[in-house]
C-alpha positions as CSV (number, residue, x, y, z in Angstrom):
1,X,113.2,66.9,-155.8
2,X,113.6,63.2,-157.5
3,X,114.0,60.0,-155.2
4,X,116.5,57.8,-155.4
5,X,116.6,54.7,-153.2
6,X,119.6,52.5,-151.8
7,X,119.1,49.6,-151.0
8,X,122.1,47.5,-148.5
9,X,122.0,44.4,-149.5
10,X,123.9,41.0,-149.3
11,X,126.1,39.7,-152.1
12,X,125.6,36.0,-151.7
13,X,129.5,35.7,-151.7
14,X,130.3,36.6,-148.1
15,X,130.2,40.9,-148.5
16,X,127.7,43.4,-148.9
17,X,126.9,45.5,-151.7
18,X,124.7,48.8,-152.4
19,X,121.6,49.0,-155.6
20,X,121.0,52.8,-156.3
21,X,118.3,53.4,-158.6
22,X,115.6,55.8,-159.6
23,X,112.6,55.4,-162.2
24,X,114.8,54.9,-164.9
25,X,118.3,53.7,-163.8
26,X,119.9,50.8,-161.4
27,X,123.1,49.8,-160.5
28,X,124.8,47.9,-158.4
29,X,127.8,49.4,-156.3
30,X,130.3,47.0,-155.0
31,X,131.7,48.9,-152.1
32,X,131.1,52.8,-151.0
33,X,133.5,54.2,-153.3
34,X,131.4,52.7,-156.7
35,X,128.3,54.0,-154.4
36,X,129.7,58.2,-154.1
37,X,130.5,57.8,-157.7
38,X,127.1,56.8,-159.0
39,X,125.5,58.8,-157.2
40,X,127.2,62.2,-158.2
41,X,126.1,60.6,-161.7
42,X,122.2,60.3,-161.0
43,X,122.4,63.3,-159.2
44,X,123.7,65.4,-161.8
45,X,121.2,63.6,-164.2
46,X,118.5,64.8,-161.6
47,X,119.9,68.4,-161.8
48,X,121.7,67.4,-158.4
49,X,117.6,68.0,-156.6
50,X,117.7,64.4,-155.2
51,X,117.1,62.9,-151.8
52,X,118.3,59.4,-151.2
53,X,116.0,56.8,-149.2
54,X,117.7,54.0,-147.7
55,X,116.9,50.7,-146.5
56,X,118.3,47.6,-146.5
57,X,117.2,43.6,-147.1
58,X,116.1,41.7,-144.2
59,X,119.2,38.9,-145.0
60,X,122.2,41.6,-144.3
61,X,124.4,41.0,-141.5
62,X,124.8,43.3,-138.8
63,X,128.8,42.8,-139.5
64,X,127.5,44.3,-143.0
65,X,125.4,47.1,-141.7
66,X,128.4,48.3,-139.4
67,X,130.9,47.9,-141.7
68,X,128.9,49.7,-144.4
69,X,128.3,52.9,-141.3
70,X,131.6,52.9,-140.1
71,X,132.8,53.8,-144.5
72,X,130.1,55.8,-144.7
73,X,131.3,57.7,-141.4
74,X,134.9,57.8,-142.9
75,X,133.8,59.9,-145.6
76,X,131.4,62.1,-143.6
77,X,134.8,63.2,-141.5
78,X,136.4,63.9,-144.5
79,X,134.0,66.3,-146.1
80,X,133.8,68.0,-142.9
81,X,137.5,68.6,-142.9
């Protein structure tokens, strides 16, 4: 299984933003929707065996963080539909 880590992080112009990378690759996803998109692209690189590791930058807001769950919740509800 290959790693790949997320990292929440402020974008210095009042939002948030996401940096998925692994050993080789790193991008920069400007909301969750860039975010589910790159990541069915580094998994299928990775043969889809992945296991993301999140964190996030001591600077982001807890505004951010929330906002960032409550997407990310959004989508869980829909795959479980």
């Amino acid at each position: 299984m290959d790693i790949l880590n997320a990292i929440v992080q402020e974008d210095n112009v009042g939002g948030w933003n996401i940096k998925l990378s692994d050993e080789i690759t790193s991008v920069i996803c400007a909301n969750i929707d860039e975010f589910s998109e790159q990541l069915a692209i580094m998994g299928a690189a990775h043969n889809n065996d992945i296991s993301v590791v999140w964190s996030k930058n001591s600077d982001v807001t807890d505004e951010h963080f929330y906002e960032l769950h409550q997407q990310m919740a959004k989508i869980k509800e829909t795959i479980e539909e």
